[in-house]
N, C-alpha and C positions, 0 to 999 in steps of 0.2 A: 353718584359716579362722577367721576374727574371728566370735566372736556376740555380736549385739546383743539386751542385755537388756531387753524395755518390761514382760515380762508373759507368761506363760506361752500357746501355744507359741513359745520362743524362735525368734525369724530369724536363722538363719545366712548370711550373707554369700556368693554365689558364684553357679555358674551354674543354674537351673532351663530345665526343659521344659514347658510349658505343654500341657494334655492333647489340645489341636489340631494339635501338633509344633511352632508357635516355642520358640525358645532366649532365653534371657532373662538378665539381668544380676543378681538383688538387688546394692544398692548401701545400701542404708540402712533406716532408718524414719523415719517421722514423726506428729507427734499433729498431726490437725486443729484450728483454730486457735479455730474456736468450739462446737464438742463433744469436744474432746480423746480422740477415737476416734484409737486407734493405724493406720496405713498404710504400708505395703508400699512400697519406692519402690526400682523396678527401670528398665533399661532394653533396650531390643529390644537383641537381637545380627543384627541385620539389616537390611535397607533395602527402605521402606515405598514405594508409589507415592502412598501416602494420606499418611503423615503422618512420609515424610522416612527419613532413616539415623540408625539407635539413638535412636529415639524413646525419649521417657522418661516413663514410668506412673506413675500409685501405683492402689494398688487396698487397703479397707479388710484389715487382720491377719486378719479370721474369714473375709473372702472369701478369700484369695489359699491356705488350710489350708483351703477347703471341697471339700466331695467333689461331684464332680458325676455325674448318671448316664447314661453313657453305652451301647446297645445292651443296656437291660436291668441293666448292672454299674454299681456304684457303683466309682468308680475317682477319683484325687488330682486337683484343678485344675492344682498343677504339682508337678512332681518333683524333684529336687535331683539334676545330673547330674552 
C-alpha cells in the first residue's frame, strides 16, 4: 500500500473500520486551505440513506489516530483492516 507522507503519524492508504463498525476507504490527504491543518479524506464503503453511496469525509489527521473511549476502554477511532 501507498503511504502518504504530511507528518508523522504517516496515513497509509487502504481500508479502515471505524470503531462503530463502518468500513471506510482512506484515499488521500489534504491540508485545509486557511489553517493548513493536515485531513484525512476517506470515503464510506457503503450506502447512506442520509447522505448517499460512498460518501466522501475528511476528518482532521489528530482526529481520525485519536482514541476514543468506549465502555470504560480507550480503544482506536479506526483501524486499518
Amino acid at each position: 500500500m501507498q503511504k502518504i507522507k504530511l507528518g508523522p503519524p504517516c496515513v497509509e492508504a487502504g481500508k479502515y473500520q471505524h470503531y462503530k463498525g463502518g468500513l471506510y476507504m482512506v484515499i488521500g490527504t489534504a491540508r485545509h486551505s486557511e489553517t493548513l491543518e493536515e485531513l484525512v479524506v476517506y470515503k464510506a464503503l457503503y450506502d447512506s440513506k442520509e447522505f448517499g453511496k460512498n460518501a466522501i469525509w475528511v476528518r482532521p489527521k489528530e482526529m481520525f489516530f485519536d482514541k476514543v473511549t468506549v465502555n470504560g476502554e480507550k480503544i482506536s477511532r479506526f483501524k486499518s483492516v
